[in-house]
N, CA and C of each residue as an Amber inpcrd file, in Angstrom:
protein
   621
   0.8360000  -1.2060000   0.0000000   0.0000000   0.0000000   0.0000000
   0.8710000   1.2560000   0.0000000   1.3900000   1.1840000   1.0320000
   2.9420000   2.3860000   1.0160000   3.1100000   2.6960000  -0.1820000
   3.7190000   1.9060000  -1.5550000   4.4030000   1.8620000  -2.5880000
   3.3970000   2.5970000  -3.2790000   2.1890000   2.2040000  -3.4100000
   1.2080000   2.6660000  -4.0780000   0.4940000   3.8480000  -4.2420000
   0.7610000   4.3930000  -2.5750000   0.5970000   5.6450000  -2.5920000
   1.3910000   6.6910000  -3.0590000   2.8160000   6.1300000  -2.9920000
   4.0570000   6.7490000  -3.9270000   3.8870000   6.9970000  -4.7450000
   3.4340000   5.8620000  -5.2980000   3.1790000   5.9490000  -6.6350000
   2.2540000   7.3100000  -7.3570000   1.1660000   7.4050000  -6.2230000
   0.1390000   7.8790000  -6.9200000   0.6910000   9.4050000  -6.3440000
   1.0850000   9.7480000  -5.5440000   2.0930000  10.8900000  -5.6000000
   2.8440000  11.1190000  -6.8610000   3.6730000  10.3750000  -7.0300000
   4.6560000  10.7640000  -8.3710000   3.4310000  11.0330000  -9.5670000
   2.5620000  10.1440000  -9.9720000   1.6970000  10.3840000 -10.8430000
   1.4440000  11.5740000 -10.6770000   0.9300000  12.1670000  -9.2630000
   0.0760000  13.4570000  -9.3620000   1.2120000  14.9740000  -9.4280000
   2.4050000  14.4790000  -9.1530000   3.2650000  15.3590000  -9.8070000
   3.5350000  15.3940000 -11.1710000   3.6920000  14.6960000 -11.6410000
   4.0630000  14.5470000 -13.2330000   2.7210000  14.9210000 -13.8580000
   1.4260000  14.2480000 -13.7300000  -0.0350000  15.1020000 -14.1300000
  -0.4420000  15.9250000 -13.6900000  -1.2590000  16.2250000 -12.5940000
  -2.5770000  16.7900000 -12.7610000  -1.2210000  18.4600000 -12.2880000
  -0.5430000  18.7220000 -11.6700000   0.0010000  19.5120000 -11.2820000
   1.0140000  20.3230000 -12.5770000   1.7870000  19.8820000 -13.2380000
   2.3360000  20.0300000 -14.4730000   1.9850000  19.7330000 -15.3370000
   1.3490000  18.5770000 -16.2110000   1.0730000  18.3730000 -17.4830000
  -0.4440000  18.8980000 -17.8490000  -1.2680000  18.7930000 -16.6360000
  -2.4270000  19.3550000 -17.3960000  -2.4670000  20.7490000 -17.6040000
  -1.7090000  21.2750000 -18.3250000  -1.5010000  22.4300000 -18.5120000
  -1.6200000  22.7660000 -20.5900000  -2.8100000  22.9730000 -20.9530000
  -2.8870000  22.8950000 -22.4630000  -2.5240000  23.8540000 -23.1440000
  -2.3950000  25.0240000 -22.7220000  -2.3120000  26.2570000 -23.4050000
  -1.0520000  26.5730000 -22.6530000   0.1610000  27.1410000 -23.3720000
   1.2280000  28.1570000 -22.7370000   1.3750000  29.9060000 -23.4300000
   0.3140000  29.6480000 -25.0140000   0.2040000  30.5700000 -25.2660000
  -1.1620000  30.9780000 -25.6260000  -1.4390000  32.5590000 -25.7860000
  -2.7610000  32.7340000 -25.6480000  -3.3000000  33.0830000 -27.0500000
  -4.5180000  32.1910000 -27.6460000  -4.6840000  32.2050000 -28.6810000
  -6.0420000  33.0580000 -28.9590000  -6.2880000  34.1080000 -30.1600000
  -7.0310000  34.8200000 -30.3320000  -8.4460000  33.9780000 -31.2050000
  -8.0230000  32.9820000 -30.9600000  -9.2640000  31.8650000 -32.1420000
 -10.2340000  31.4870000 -30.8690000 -11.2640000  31.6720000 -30.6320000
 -12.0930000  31.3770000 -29.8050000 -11.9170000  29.9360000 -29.4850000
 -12.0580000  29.1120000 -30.4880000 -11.9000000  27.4860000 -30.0170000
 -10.9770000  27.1700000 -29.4550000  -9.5150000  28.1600000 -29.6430000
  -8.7280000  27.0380000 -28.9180000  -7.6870000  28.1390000 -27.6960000
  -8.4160000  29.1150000 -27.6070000  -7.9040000  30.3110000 -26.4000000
  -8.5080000  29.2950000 -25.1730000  -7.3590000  29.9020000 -24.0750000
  -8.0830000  29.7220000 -22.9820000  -9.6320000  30.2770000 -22.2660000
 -10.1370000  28.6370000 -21.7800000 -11.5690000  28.8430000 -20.8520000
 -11.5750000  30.5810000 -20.3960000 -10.3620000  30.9100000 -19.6430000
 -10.6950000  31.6740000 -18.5610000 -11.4650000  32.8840000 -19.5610000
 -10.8960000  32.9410000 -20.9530000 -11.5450000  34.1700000 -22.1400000
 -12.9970000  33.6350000 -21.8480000 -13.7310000  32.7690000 -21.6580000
 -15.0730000  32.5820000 -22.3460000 -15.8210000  32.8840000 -21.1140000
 -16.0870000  34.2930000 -20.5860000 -17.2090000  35.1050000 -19.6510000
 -17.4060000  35.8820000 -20.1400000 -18.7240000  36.7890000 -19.2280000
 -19.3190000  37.8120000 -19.6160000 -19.0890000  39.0490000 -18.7530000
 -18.1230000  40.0860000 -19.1480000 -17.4620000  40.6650000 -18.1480000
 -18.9270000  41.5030000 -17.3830000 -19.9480000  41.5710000 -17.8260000
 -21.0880000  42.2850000 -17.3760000 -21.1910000  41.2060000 -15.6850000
 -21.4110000  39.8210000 -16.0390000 -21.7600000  38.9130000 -15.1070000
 -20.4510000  38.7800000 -14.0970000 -19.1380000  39.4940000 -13.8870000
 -18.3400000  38.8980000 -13.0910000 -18.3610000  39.6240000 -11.9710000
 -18.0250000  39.2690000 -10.8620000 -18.0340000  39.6420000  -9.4640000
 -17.1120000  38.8340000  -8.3620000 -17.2040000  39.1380000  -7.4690000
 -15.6160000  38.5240000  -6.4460000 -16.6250000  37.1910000  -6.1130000
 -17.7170000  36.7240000  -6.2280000 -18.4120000  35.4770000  -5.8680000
 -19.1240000  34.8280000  -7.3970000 -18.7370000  33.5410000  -7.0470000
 -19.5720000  32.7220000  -8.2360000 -19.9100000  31.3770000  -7.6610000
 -20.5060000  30.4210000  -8.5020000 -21.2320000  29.3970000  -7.9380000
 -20.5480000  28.5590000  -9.5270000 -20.6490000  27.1620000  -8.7210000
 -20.6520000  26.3270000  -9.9630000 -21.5280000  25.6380000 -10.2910000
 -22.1630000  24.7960000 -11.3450000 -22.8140000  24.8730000 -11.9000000
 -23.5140000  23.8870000 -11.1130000 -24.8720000  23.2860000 -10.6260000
 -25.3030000  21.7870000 -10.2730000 -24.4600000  21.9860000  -8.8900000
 -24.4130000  22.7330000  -8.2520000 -23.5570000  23.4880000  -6.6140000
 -25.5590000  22.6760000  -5.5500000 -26.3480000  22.9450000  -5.8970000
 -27.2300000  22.9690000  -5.1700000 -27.6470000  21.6240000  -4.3980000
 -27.2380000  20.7910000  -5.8410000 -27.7820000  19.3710000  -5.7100000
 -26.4250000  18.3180000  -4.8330000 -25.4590000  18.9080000  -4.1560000
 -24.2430000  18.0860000  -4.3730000 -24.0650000  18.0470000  -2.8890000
 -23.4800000  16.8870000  -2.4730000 -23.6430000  16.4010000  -0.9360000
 -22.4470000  16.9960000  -0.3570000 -21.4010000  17.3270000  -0.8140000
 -20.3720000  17.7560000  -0.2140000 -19.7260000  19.1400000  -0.9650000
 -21.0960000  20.1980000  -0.3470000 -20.5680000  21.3950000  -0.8010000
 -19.0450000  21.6990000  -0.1660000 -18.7410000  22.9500000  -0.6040000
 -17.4290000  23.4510000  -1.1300000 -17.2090000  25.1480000  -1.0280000
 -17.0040000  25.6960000   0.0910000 -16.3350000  27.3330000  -0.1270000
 -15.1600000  27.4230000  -0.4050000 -14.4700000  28.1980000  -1.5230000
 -13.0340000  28.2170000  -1.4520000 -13.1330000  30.1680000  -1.1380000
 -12.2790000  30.2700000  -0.2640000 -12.5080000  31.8540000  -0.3660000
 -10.3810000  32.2720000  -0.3490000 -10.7640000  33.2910000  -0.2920000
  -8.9780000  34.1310000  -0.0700000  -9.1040000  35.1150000  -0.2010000
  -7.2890000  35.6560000  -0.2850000  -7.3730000  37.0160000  -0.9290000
  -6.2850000  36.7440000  -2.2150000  -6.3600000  37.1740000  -2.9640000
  -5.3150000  37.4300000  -4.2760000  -4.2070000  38.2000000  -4.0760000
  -3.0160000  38.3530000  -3.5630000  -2.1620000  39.3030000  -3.4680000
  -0.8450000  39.9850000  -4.8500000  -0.1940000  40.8870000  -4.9020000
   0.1590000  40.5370000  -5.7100000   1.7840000  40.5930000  -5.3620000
   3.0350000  40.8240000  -6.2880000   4.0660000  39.6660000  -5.7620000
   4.7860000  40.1450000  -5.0780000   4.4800000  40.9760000  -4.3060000
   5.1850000  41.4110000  -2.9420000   4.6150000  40.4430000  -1.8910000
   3.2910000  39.6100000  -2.0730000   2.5310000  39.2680000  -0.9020000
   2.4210000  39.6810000   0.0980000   1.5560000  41.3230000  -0.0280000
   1.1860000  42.0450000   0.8020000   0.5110000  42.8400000   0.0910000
   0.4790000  43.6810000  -0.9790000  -0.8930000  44.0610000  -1.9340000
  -1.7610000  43.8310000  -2.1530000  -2.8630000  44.0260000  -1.5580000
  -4.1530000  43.1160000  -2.5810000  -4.3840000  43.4170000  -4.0610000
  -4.5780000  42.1800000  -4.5620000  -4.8960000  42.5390000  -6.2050000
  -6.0660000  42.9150000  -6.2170000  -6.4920000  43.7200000  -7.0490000
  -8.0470000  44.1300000  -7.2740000  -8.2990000  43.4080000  -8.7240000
  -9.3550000  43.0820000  -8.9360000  -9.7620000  43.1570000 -10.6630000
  -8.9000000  42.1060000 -11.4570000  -9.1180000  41.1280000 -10.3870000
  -7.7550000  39.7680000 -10.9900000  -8.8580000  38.8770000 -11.1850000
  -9.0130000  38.3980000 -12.5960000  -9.9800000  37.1350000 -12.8610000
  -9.5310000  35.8760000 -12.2980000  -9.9950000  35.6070000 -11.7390000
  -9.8260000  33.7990000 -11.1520000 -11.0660000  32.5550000 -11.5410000
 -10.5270000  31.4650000 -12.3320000 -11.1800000  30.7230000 -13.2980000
 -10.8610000  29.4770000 -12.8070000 -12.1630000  28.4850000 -12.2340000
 -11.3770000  26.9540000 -11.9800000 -12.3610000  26.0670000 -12.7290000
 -11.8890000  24.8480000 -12.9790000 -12.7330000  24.1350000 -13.5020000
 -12.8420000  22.9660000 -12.6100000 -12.9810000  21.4110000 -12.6770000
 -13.2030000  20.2930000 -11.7530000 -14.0470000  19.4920000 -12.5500000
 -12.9890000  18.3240000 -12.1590000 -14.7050000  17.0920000 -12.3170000
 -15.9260000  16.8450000 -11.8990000 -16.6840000  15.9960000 -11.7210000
 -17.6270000  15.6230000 -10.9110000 -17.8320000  15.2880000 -10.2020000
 -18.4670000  14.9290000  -9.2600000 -18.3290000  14.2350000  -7.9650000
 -18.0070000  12.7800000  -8.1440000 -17.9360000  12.5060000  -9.2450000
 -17.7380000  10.8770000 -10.2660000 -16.1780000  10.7240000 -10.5750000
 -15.7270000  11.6670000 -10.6540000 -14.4780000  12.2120000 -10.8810000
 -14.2500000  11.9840000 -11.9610000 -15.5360000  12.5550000 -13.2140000
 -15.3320000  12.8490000 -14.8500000 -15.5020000  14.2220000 -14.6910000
 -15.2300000  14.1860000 -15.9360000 -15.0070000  15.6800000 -16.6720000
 -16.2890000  15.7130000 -17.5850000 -17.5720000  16.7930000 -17.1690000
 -18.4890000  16.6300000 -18.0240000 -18.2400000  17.6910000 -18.8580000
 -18.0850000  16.8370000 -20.2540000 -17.6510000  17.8320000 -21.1040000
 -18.8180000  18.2770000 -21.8290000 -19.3230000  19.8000000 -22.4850000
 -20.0800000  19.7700000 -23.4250000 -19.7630000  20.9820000 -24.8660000
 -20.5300000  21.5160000 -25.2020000 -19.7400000  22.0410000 -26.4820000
 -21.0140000  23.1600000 -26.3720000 -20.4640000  24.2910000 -26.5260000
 -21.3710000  25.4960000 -27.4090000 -20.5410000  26.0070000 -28.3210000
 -21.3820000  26.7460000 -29.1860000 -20.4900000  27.3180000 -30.1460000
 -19.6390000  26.5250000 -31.2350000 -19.9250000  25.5430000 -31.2310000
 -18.6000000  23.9770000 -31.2290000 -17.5890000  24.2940000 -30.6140000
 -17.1450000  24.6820000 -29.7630000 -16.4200000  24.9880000 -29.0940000
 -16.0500000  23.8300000 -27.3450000 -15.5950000  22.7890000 -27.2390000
 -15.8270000  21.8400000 -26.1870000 -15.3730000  22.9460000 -24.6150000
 -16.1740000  22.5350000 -23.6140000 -15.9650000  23.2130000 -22.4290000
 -16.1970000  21.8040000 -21.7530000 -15.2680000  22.2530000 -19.9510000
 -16.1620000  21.7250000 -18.7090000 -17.4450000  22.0210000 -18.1790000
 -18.1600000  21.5070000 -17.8310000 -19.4490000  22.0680000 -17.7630000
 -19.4000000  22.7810000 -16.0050000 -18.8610000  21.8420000 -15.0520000
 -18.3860000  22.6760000 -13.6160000 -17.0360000  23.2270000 -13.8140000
 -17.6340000  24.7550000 -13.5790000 -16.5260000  25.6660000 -13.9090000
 -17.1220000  27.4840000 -13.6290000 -16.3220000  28.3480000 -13.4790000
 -17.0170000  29.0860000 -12.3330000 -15.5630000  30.2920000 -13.1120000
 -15.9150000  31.7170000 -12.3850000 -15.1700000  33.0190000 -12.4710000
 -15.3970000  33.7030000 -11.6320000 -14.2060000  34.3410000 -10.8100000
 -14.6560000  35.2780000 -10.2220000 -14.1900000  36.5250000 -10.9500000
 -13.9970000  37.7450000 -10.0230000 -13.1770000  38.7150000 -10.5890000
 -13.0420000  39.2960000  -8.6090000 -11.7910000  39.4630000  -7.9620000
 -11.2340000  40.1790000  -7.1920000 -11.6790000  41.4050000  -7.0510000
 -12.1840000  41.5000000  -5.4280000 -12.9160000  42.8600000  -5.4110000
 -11.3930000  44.0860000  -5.0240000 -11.6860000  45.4200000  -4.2550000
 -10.9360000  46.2800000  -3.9500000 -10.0700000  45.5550000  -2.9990000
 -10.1800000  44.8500000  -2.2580000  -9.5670000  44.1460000  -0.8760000
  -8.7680000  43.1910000  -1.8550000  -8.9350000  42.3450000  -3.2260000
  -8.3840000  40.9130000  -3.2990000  -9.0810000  39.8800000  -2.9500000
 -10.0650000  40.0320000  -2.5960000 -10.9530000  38.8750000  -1.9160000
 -11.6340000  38.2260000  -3.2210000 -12.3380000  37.2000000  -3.3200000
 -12.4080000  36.3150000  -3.7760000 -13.0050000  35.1190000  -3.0840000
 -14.5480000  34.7010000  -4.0200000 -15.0410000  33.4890000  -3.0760000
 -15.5830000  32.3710000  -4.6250000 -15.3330000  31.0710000  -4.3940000
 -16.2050000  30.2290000  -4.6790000 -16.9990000  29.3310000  -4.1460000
 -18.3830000  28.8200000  -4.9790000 -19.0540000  27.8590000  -3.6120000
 -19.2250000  26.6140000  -4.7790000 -18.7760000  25.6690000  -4.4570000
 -18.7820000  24.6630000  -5.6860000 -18.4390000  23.1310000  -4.7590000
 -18.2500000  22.2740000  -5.1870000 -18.1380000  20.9770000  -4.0360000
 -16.6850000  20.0520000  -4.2980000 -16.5910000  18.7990000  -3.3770000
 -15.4560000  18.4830000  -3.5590000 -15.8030000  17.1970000  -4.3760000
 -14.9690000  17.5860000  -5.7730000 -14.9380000  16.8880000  -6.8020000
 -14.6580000  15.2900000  -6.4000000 -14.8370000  14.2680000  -6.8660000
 -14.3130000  12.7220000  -7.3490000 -12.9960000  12.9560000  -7.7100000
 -12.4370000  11.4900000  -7.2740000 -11.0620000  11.4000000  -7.6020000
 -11.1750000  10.8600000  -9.2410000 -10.5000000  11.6950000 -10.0730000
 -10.4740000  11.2180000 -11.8910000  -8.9120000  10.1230000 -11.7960000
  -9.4140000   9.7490000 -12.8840000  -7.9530000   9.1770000 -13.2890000
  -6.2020000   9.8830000 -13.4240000  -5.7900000   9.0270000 -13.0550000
  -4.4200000   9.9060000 -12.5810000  -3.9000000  10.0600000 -14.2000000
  -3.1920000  10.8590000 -14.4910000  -2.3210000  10.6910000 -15.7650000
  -1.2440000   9.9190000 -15.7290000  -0.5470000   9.6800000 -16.9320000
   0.6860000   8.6060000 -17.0450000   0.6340000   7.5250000 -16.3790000
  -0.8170000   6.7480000 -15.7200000  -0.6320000   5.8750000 -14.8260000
  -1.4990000   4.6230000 -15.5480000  -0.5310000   3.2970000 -15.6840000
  -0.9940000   2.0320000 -16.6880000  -0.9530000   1.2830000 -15.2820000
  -1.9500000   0.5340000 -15.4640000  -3.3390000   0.3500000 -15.3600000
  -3.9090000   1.4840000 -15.0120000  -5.1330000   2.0740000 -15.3920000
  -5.6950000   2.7970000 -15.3730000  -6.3160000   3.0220000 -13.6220000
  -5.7810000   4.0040000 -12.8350000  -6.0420000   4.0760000 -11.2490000
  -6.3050000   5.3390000 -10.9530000  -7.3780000   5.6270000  -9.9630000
  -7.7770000   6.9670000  -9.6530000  -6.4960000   7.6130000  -9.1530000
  -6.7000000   9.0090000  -9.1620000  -5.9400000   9.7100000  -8.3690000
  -5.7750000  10.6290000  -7.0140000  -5.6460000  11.5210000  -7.0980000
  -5.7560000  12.9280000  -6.7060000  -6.9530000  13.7430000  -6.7410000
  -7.4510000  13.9980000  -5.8680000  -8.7740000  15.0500000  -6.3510000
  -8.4380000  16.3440000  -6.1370000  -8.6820000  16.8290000  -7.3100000
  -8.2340000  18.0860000  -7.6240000  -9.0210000  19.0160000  -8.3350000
  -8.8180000  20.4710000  -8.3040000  -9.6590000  21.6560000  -9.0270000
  -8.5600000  22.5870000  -9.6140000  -8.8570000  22.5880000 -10.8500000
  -7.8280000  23.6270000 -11.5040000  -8.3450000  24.8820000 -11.8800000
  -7.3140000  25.7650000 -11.3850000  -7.3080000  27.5410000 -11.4920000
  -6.3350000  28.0400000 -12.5180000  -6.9840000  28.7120000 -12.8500000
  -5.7810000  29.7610000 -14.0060000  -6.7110000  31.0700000 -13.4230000
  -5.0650000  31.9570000 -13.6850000  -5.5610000  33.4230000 -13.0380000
  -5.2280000  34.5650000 -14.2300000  -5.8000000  35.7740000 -14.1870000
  -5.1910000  36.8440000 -15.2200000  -5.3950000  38.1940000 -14.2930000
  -4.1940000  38.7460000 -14.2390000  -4.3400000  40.4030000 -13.7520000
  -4.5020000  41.0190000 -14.7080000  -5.2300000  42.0650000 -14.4860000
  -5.1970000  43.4100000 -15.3670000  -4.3360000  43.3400000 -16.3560000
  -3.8200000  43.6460000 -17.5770000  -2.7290000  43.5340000 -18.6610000
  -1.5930000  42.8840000 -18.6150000  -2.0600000  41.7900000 -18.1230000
  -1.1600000  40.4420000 -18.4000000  -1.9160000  38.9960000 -19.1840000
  -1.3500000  38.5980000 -19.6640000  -1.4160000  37.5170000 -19.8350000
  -2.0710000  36.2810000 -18.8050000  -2.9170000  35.2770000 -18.8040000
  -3.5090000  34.4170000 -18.4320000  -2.4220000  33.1260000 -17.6250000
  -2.3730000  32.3600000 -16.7650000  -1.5490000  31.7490000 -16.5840000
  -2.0520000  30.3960000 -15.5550000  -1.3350000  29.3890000 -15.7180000
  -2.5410000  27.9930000 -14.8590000  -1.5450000  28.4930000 -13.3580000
  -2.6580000  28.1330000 -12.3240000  -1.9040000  27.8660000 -11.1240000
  -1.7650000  26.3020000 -10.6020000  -0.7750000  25.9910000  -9.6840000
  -1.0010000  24.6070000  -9.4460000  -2.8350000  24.1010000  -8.8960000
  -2.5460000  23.0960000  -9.0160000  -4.1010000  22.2460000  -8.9090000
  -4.0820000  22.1520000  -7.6650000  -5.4860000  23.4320000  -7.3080000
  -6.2400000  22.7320000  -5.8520000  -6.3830000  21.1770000  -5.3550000
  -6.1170000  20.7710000  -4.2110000  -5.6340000  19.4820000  -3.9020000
  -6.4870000  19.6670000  -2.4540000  -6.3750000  18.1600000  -1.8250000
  -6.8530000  18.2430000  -0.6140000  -6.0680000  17.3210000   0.7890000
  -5.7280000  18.6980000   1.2850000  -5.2780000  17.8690000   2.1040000
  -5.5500000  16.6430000   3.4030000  -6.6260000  16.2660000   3.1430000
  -6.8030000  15.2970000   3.9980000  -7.4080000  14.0520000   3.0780000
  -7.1010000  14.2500000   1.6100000  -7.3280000  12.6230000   0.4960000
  -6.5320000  11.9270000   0.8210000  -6.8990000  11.0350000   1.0410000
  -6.4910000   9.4070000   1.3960000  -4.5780000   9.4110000   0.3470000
  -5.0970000   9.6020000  -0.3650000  -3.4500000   9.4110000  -1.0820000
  -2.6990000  10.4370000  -0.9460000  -2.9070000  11.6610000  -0.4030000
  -2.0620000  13.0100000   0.1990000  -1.1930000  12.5930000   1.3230000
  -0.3020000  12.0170000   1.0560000   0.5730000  11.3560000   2.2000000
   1.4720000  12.3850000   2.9770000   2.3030000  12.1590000   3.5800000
   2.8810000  13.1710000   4.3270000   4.0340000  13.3220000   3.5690000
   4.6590000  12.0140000   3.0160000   5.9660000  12.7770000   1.9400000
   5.3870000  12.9740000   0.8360000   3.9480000  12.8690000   0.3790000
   3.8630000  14.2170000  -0.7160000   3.5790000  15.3310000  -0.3540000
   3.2890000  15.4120000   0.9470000   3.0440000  16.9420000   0.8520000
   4.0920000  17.2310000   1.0550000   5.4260000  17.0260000   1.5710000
   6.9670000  17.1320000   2.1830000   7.1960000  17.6970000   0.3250000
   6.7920000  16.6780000  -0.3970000   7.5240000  17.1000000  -2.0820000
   7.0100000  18.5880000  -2.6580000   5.8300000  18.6170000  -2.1070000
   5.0790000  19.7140000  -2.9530000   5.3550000  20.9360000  -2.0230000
   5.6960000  20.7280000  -0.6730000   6.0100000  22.3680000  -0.0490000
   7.7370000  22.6810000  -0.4430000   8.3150000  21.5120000  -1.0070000
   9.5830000  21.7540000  -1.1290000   9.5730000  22.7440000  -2.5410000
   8.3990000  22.4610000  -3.3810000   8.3350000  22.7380000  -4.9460000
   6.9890000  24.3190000  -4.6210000   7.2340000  24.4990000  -3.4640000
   6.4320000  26.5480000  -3.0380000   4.8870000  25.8840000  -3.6760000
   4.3710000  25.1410000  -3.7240000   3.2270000  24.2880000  -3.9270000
   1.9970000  25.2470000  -3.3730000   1.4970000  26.0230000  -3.8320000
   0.2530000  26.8660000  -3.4170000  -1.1570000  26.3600000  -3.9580000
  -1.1600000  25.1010000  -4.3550000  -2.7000000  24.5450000  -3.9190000
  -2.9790000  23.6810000  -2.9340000  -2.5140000  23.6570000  -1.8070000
  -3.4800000  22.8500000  -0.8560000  -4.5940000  23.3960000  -0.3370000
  -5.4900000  22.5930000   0.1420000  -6.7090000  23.5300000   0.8300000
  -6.7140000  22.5120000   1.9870000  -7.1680000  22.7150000   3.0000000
  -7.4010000  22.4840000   4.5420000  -8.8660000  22.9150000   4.3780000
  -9.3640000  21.5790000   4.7110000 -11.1880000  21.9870000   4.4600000
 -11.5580000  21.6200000   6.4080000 -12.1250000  22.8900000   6.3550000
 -13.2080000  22.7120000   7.9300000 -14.4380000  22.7680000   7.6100000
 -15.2790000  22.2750000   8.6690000 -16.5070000  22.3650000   8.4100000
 -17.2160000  23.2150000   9.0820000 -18.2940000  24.1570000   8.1560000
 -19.0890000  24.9010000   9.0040000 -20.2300000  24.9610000   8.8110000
 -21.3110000  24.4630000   9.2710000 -22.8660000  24.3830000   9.0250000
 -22.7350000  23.3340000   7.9450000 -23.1100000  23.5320000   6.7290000
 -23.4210000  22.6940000   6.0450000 -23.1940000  22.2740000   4.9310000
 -21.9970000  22.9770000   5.2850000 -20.3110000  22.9460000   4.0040000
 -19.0410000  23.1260000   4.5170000 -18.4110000  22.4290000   3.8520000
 -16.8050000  22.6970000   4.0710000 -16.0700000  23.8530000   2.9910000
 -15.3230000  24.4360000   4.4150000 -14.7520000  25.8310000   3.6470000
 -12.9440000  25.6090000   3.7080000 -12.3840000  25.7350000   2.6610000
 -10.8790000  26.3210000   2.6830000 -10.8570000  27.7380000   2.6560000
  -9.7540000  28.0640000   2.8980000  -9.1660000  29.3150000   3.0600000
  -7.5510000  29.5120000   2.1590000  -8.3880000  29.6580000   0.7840000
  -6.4450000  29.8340000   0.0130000  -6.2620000  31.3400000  -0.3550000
  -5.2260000  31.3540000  -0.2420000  -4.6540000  33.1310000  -0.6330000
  -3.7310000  32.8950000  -1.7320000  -3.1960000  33.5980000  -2.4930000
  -2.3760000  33.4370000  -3.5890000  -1.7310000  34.6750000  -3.8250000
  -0.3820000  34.3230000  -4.4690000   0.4380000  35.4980000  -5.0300000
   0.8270000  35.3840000  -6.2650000   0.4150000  36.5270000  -6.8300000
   0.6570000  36.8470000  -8.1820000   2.2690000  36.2840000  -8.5420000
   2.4100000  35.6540000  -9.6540000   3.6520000  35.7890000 -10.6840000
   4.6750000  34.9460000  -9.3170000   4.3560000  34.4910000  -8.5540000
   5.0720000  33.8920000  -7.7450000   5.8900000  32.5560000  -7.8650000
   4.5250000  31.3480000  -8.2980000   4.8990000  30.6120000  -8.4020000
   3.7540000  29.8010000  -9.4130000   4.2490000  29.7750000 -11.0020000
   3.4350000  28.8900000 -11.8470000   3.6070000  27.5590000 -12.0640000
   2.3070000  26.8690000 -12.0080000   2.2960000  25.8210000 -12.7220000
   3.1240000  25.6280000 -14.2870000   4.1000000  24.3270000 -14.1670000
   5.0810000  24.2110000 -15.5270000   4.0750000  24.0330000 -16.4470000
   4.7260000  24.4130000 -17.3670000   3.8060000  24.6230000 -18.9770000
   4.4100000  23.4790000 -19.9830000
């Protein structure tokens, strides 16, 4: 079992943390630009919901503040974009526009403070990448962020720290590697809330 969980550590370094990363550059073709382009800047605000949030047994607050890379600024007006599987731990994919999307997937935009909330749940473990025989992984939620006149960029993958395969020498690997997605979920009433903060241009997910 030990070995296995290693295992599924190394997997979740080599995937969901580095490789799922599709875009390094930002493309002006609607189909194949990054998700975080496809909102309605009329509809954004420092709170969003994800989609099918109502029906799901193990809601989900992620809140923070956005700082920027002094980590002590608050960012204002910083889009923050995550997507996630299902509680199945698929990816429901669907298409508008012909254009393929995740269907749970959410935006905020950073108020004057940096603050920032989502209410969405804790996803299913999906299949790990690079891993033969085919074995769950990691449950995870991925963020990409954009400030004001910059460029778009993935952050590492929200993770949890109390999943069964979050061992103590992976988390030992990932604080060694400035690893800014863990979440520490408590419970309050009738959801579990993390508390993540982030710093700009600090530390990206490899491309």
């Amino acid at each position: 079992m030990k070995n296995l969980l290693t295992f599924f550590c190394a997997a979740f370094l080599m995937g969901v943390v580095y490789s799922q990363n599709g875009q390094d550059t930002v493309s002006e073709d609607y189909k194949n630009r990054s998700p975080i382009y496809d909102y309605t800047e009329a509809t954004l605000s420092s709170v969003d919901t994800i989609p099918g949030y109502a029906g799901q047994a193990e809601k989900l607050k992620i809140t923070g503040t956005i700082y920027q890379s002094d980590g002590v600024t608050p960012a204002k007006d910083v889009i923050l974009f995550i997507y996630q599987p299902n509680e199945d731990g698929e990816y429901d994919n669907r298409k508008q526009n012909d254009k393929k999307y995740v269907y749970h997937r959410a935006w905020v935009k950073t108020d004057a403070n940096g603050n920032y909330t989502f209410y969405t749940f804790v996803p299913g473990a999906s299949y790990a990448a690079n891993a033969f025989p085919r074995r769950r992984g990691l449950k995870h939620i991925h963020p990409i962020v954009m400030a004001p006149g910059e460029e778009a960029y993935k952050l590492d993958a929200f993770v949890f720290s109390d999943d069964p395969l979050m061992t103590n020498r992976c988390k030992k690997k990932l604080n060694k590697q400035e690893f800014q997605g863990m979440l520490n979920l408590e419970q309050e009433g009738g959801l579990f809330v993390a508390h993540r903060d982030l710093v700009l241009n600090s530390h990206q997910a490899d491309l």
